[in-house]
Structures are given as C-alpha cells and as structure tokens.
C-alpha positions in Angstrom: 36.0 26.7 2.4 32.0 27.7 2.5 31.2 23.5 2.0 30.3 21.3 4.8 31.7 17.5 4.7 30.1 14.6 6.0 33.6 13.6 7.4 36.9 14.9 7.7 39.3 12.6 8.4 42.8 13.7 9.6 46.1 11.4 9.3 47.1 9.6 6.3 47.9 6.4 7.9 46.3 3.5 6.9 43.5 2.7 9.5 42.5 6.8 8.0 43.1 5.4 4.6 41.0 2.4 5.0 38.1 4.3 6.1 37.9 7.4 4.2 38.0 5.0 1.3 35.2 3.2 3.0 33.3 5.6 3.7 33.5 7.7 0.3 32.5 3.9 -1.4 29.6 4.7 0.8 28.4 8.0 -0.9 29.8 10.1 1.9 31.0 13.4 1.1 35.1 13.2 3.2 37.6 15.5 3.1 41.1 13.7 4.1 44.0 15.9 5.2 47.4 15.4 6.9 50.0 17.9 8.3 52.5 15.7 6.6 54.1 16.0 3.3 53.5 12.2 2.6 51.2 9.3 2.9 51.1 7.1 5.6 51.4 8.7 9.1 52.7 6.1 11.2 52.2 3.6 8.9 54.6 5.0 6.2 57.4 3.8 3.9 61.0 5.3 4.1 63.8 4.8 1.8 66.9 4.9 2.5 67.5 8.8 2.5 64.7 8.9 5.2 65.6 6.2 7.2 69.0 7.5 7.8 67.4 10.9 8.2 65.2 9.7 11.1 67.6 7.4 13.0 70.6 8.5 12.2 70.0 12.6 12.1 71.8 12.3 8.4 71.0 12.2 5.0 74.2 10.6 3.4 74.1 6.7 4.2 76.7 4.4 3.3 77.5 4.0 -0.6 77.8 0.0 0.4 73.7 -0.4 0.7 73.1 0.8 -2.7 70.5 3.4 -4.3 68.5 5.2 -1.6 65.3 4.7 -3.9 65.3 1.1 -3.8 64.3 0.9 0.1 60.9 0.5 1.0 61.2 -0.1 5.0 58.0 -0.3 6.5 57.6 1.6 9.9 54.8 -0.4 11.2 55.7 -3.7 9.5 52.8 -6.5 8.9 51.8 -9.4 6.9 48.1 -9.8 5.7 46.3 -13.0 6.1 45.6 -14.3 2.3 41.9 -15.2 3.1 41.7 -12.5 6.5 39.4 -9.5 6.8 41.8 -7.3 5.4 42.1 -9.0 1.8 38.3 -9.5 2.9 38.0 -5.6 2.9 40.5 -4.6 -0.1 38.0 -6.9 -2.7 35.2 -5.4 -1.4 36.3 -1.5 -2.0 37.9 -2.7 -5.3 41.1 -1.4 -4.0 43.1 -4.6 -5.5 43.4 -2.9 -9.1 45.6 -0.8 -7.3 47.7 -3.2 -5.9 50.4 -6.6 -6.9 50.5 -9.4 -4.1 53.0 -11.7 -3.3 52.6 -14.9 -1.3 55.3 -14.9 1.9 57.6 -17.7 2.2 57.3 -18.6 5.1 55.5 -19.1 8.6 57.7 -20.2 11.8 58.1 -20.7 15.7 60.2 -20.2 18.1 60.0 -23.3 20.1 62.8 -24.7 23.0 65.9 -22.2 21.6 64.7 -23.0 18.0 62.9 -22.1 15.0 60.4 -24.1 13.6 58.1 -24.3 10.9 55.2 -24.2 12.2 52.4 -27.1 11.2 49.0 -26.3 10.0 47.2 -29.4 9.0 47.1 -32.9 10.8 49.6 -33.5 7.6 52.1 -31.2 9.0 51.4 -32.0 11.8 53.0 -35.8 11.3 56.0 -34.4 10.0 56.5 -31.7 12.2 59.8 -32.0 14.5 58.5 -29.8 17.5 55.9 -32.7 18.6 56.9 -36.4 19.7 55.6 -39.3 18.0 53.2 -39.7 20.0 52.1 -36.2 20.6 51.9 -36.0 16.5 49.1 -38.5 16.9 46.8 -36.0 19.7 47.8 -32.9 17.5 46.7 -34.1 14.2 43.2 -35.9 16.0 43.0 -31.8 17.1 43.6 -30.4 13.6 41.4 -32.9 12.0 38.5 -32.0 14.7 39.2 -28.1 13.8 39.3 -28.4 10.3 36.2 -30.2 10.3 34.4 -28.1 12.5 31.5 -26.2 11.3 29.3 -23.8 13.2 25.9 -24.8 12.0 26.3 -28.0 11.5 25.8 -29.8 15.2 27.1 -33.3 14.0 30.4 -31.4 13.9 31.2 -30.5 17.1 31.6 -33.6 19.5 29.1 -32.8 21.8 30.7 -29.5 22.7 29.0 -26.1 22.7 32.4 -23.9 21.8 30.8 -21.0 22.8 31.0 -22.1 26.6 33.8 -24.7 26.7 37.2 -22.7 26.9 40.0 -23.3 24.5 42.2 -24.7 27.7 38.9 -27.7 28.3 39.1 -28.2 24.6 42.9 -28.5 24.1 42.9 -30.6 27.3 40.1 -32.9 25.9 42.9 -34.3 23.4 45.8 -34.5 26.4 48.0 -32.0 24.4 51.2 -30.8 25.8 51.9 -27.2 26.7 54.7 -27.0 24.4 51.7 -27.7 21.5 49.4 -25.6 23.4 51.5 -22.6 22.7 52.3 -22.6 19.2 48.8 -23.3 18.5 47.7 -20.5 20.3 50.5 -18.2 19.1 51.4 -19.0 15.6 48.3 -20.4 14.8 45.5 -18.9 16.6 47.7 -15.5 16.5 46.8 -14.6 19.7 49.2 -12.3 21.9 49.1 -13.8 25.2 47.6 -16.5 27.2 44.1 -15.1 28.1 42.6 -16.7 25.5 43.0 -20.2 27.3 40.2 -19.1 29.6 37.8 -17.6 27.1 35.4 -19.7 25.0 37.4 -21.8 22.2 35.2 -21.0 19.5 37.3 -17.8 18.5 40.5 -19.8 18.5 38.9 -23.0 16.4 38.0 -19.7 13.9 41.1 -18.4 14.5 42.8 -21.7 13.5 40.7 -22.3 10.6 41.3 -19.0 9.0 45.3 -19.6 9.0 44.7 -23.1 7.2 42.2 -21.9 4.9 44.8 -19.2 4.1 47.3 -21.2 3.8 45.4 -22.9 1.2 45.0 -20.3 -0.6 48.4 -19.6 -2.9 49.8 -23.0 -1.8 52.8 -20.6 -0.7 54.8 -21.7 2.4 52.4 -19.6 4.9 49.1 -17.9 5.0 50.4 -14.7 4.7 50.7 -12.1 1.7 52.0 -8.6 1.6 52.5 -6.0 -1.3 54.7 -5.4 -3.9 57.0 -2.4 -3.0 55.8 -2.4 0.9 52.9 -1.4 3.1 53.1 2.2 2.1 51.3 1.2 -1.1 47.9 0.4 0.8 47.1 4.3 2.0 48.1 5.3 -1.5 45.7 2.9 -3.2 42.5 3.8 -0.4 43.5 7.3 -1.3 42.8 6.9 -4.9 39.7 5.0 -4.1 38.4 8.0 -2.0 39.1 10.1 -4.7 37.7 8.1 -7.6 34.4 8.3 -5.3 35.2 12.0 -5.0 37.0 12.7 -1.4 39.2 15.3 -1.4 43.0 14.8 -0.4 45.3 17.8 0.9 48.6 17.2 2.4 51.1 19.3 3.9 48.0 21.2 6.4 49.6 22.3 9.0 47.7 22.4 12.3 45.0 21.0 11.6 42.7 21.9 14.4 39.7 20.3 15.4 37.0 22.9 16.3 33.7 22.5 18.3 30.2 23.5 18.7 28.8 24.3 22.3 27.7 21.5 22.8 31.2 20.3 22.5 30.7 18.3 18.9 33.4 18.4 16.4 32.0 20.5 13.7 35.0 21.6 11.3 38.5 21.8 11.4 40.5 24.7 11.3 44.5 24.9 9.1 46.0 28.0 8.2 43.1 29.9 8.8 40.2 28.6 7.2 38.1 26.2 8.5 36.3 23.4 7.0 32.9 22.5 8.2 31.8 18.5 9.3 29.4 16.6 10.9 32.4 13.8 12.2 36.0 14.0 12.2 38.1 10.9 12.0 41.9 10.8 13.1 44.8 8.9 15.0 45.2 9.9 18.6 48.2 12.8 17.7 45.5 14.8 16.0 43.1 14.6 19.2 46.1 14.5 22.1 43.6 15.1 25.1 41.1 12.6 24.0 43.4 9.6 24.3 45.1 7.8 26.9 48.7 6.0 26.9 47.9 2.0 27.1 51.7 0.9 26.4 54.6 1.0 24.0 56.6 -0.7 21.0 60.2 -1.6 21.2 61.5 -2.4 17.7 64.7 -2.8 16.0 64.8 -2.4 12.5 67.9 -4.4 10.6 69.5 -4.1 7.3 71.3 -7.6 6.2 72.7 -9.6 2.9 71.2 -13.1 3.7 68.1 -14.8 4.5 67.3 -15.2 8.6 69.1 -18.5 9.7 67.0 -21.9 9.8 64.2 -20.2 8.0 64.9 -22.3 4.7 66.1 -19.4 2.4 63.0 -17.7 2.7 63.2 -14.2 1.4 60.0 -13.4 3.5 59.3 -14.9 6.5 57.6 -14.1 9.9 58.7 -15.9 13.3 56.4 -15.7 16.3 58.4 -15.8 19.5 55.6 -16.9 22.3 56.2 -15.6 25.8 56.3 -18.4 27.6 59.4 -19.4 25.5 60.9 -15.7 26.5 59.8 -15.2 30.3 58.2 -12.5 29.1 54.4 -11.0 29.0 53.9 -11.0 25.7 55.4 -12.0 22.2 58.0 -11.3 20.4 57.8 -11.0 16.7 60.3 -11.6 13.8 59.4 -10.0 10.1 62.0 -10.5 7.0 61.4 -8.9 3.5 63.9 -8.5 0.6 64.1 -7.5 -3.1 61.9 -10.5 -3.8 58.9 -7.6 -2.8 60.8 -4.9 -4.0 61.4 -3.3 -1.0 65.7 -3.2 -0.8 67.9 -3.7 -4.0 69.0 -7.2 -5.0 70.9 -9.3 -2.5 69.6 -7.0 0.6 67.2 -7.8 3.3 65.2 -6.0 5.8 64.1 -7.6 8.9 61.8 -6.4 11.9 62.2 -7.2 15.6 59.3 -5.9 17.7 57.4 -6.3 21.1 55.5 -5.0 23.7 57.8 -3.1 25.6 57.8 -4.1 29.2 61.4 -1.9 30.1 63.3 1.5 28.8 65.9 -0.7 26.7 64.9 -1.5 23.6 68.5 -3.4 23.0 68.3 -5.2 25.4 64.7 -6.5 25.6 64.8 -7.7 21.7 68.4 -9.4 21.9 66.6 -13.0 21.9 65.0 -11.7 18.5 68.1 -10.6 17.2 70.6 -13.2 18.2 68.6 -15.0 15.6 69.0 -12.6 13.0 73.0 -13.4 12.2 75.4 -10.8 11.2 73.6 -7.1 10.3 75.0 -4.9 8.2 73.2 -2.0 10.0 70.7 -1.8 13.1 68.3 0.9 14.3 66.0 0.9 17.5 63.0 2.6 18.2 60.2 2.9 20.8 56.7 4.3 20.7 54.2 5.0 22.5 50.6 3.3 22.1 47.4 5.2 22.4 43.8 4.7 22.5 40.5 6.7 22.4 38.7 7.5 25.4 36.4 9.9 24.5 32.4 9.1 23.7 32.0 9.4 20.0 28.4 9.5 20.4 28.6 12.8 22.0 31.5 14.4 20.6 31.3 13.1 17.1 35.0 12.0 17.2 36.3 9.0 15.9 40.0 8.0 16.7 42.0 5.2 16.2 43.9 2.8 18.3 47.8 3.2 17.7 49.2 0.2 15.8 50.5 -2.9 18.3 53.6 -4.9 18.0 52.1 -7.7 15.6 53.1 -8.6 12.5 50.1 -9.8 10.9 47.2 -7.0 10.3 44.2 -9.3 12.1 44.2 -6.4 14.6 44.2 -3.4 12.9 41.5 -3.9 10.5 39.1 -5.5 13.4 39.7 -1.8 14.7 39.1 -0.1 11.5 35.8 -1.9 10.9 34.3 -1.6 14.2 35.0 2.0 13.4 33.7 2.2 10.7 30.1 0.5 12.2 30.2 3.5 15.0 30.3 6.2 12.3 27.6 4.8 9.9 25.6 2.2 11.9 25.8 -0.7 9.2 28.7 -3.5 9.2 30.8 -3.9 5.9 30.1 -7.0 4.0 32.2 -9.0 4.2 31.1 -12.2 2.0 33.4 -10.9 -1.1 34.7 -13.6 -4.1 38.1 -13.9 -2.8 39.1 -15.2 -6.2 39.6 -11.7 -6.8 42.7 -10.8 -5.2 45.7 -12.9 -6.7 49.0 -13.5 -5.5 52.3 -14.1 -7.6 53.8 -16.9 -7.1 57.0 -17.6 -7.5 
C-alpha cells in the first residue's frame, strides 16, 4: 500500500459512516476499514441467528419466532427527527436514493404511572388528558408563543431576549405546572435532564419548534421516521456514497493499528503487515483505547413480543420518554417499539427497546419501570455498555474519535457529534439549508 490517504477512518458504525461519506462528497481521498466482518460497529443490525449468538452463547433459537432472516434488531436503537439534522444531513449527501422511510406511529409520555400521548400544538394541547382545564389554557398560550416565535423578527418575542432569559423564567412567565414543565422539556424539547431549566430558553423554544415542524411533516402520529429494514441500512447506504465518490472499503482488517510520526501525529495505519499512509485518522474510541476516557454506561433490555406496547393505540412503532423526575431517577428512561410494519421481525412480531443511563450494576432491575409497561414478552435480553469519549487534542495528534452512542432514542445527539466532527477535520460547517422535500416517508 505505497498510496497516502487524506483520511483513514476505522469502524463501520455509523457516526464513521456518516463522515467518511462526508468527507469523500468533499473530494477527500478516505480509506474506511473495520476489523469486523460486517457493517455497523456498535451501531449494527442482528438477526435472529446473531442475536441469539450474542446473548444467548447459541445459534439455534426457538422455531416459535419464525425465520432468523426476518430480524433486523437494532443494537443502538433510534428514531430520526423527520425535519432534524440527520434527515437534514442524508438530503444533502444524496444518501436518500439509498434508502425507504417510514413515518413512526407514535410519540408518548410517561406521566403520573401513565402513558400519554404527548401534545405538540396549542390544539393538542386542548385535548390532551395530562393537563387540567385550566392548565390547557397556559399550555396552549405557551405553544402558540413558541410556534410563533421567530429569531429575527423582534415583534415576536414579547419583550424577551431568549438568549439570556432561562427556559425555567420563561416557562414560569405563563404560571405552568411542573408536571407540564417536564414533558415539555423531555418529550418535546428532548432534553435528558433538568439542566436545561437554568440555561438560556432559546435552544429549547428551537428545540420545541423543530418536533412541531416535524410533526408536520408526514402528518404521521409523531415527528419521528426511521428506515425500512432497521438502522443497519444507514452505514450501508454512507458506504456506497463514499464509494460512488471513490473511498475505499475493506472489512474483516484485523488489528488495525494506528501508527505515529515523532512528533506523535497519526500518520498511517498498520493491519496484517502493511501499513497505509494518512494525514488523519477517524475512529470510535475501541480503535484508540488510551485516548479515551469512560464518562458512563447503557443499561438496556432488548424484548421480543406478539402485540403492540399497552395504551400506545396499536401503534406498531412508537417511542415513550420516561422523564426522571417521574422515576426518582437521574436521568430518562426510554421506550422504542418496531415491528414487521418496518420490516424489521416477521408478521405479527414486535421488537421493543428499554434503555437508560445506567446509575447501578443491575440492569433488571433498574429498567423494570420500562418494562412492566411492556406486557407479556415472549423473550428478553439485557445488556450494559460502557460509554466513551475522546480526550486527546486532535489538533496535535491528528485523531479524530467519536463519542460512544447514549441511551436516547432519537439521533439529535449523535449527528450534532458527527458534524462538529466533521468541522474539526476540514474547517468548514456542512450546509445544512437542504429542500427537505426530498426525503419522503410512506405513509400508511
């Protein structure tokens, strides 16, 4: 290997996917390469072979769940936002050719011991059984001030500069409840915990607006959208992408060893004896293991089922955000559900997700208020894993690593850490102002 790459990127998952795709869009010559035999890294797809495989140390599951093929279980499960930076991203790099969309059912909150669905316009809002009367009125005098709310124009904002009044002074300014406060802040605004109440409120009024505008989008029951045949489509499609734009893929590299200059700068990477020269290498943290530092873990149960979740209104796919304060807990709890109607289990199956922030060592015990709303399972698997993040200086050592993937269910996250990424490897910002028109959704 006598050529020198502008990048190598290590790891197949799909923060690596997104940006080697990127990146190659950008005229950079990448070379992508994973010790794996298969796409995804952490972010993969199993079926039903695998799954039992990895949690069950077999490879003969019961006859009962039907053909092994027809499971696509997501190991990091998440919805995408229909109008979010992530469909933002996939339009841009062209990458929805590649790809079928379907609208999720349906968006809900656990609220007082119950799921609710959760309210996104002062409409809902009115009808919405987890407000009073008259807290319906505040609420929709709050949604109607959001959804009118436009930075440049002054006449919009009441008087308040939302870059220096907090969300909490905001909310309080319409005499909400905290019972509103938090699923406004949690299935709305989507944030994890409670420090955004003391931060400035514009990010949550953008926040807030960016689920209603993508609710409006497929006129679906939530905001959200997610592919046909699961999430291990998305690194597949970015792979094509890079190599339409000519990147070069090789899987099953063992080692993969990243090698520096004296000056300690990644400048190639070494597998079974041949090295391959770069200027910058891209990975997740298990490719760079002394450059990263454990920041917490995942608890997650993964369930295989015949019906919808309970109260969720049949819906085939559905996500339920369980806010802390309704658990006791530091942070949220989230509920996924998909089914055959994305092709990711045969007909009549469902999967759902239970996941957190772990905050103890038992994983079975810590998501029982997630799965007590599940109803009978037909199987169950648990999992932990550990979260990393980069510490290193990528201006000095020319390495840039990825965060590990949280507990959310939604990808608002992940792609805000794959594009500030890709802005520390190149220097410009990807535009974002794409024809959203583009990417469509089947509906039902």
């Amino acid at each position: 290997m006598d050529e020198e790459y502008d990048v190598i990127v290590l790891g197949t998952g799909l923060k690596e996917c997104i940006l080697s795709g990127l990146l190659s869009v950008d005229g950079l010559k990448v070379l992508h390469m994973d010790r794996n035999d298969y796409y995804g890294g952490e972010s993969t797809s199993l079926n039903l072979v695998q799954l039992w495989k990895r949690f069950r140390g077999s490879d003969k599951p019961p006859a009962h769940l039907g053909a092994s093929r027809d499971y696509n279980v997501d190991m990091i499960p998440k919805f995408m936002m229909a109008n979010g930076i992530l469909v933002r991203t996939l339009i841009h790099t062209d990458v929805t050719k590649y790809l079928s969309f379907k609208a999720v059912d349906g968006s809900y909150v656990f609220n007082k011991g119950k799921i609710h669905k959760v309210p996104a316009t002062d409409m809902e809002a009115l009808r919405s059984p987890l407000m009073g009367l008259f807290e319906k009125r505040r609420a929709r005098k709050f949604f109607i001030y959001v959804q009118d709310y436009d930075e440049n124009d002054p006449k919009t904002h009441e008087g308040l500069d939302l870059t220096r009044v907090t969300t909490k002074e905001l909310i309080s300014k319409y005499g909400l409840d905290d019972n509103t406060i938090d699923f406004i802040g949690h299935a709305l605004a989507l944030h994890r915990d409670d420090r955004y109440l003391y931060e400035p409120a514009l990010d949550t009024v953008k926040r807030m607006k960016l689920y209603s505008e993508s609710l409006a989008r497929f006129q679906g029951g939530s905001p959200y959208i997610y592919p046909l045949y699961g999430l291990g489509e998305l690194p597949q499609a970015f792979a094509r992408l890079s190599a339409v734009y000519g990147g070069t893929y090789m899987l099953n590299k063992p080692e993969c060893k990243v090698e520096f200059d004296m000056e300690g700068k990644a400048c190639g990477v070494t597998s079974e004896g041949e090295t391959a020269r770069c200027k910058k290498v891209v990975c997740d943290p298990s490719y760079l293991p002394n450059k990263v530092r454990k920041v917490g873990k995942v608890a997650r149960a993964i369930a295989i089922m015949s019906h919808p979740i309970p109260n969720t209104d049949e819906s085939h796919s559905v996500q339920v955000i369980l806010p802390q304060k309704q658990l006791g807990r530091k942070s949220d709890m989230y509920l996924f559900c998909c089914s055959y109607s994305h092709n990711v289990a045969p007909k009549g199956k469902f999967i759902a997700f239970v996941s957190t922030e772990a905050e103890t060592d038992r994983p079975d015990v810590e998501l029982k208020p997630g799965i007590d709303l599940l109803g009978p399972v037909d199987e169950l698997f648990f999992e932990t894993y550990d979260r990393y993040e980069p510490v290193n200086e990528p201006s000095l050592d020319h390495c840039f690593i990825s965060a590990s993937y949280d507990a959310t269910t939604h990808f608002e996250s992940t792609v805000t850490d794959v594009l500030s990424m890709y802005t520390m490897i190149t220097g410009k910002t990807v535009d974002l102002s794409v024809d959203l028109s583009a990417a469509s959704a089947a509906e039902e």
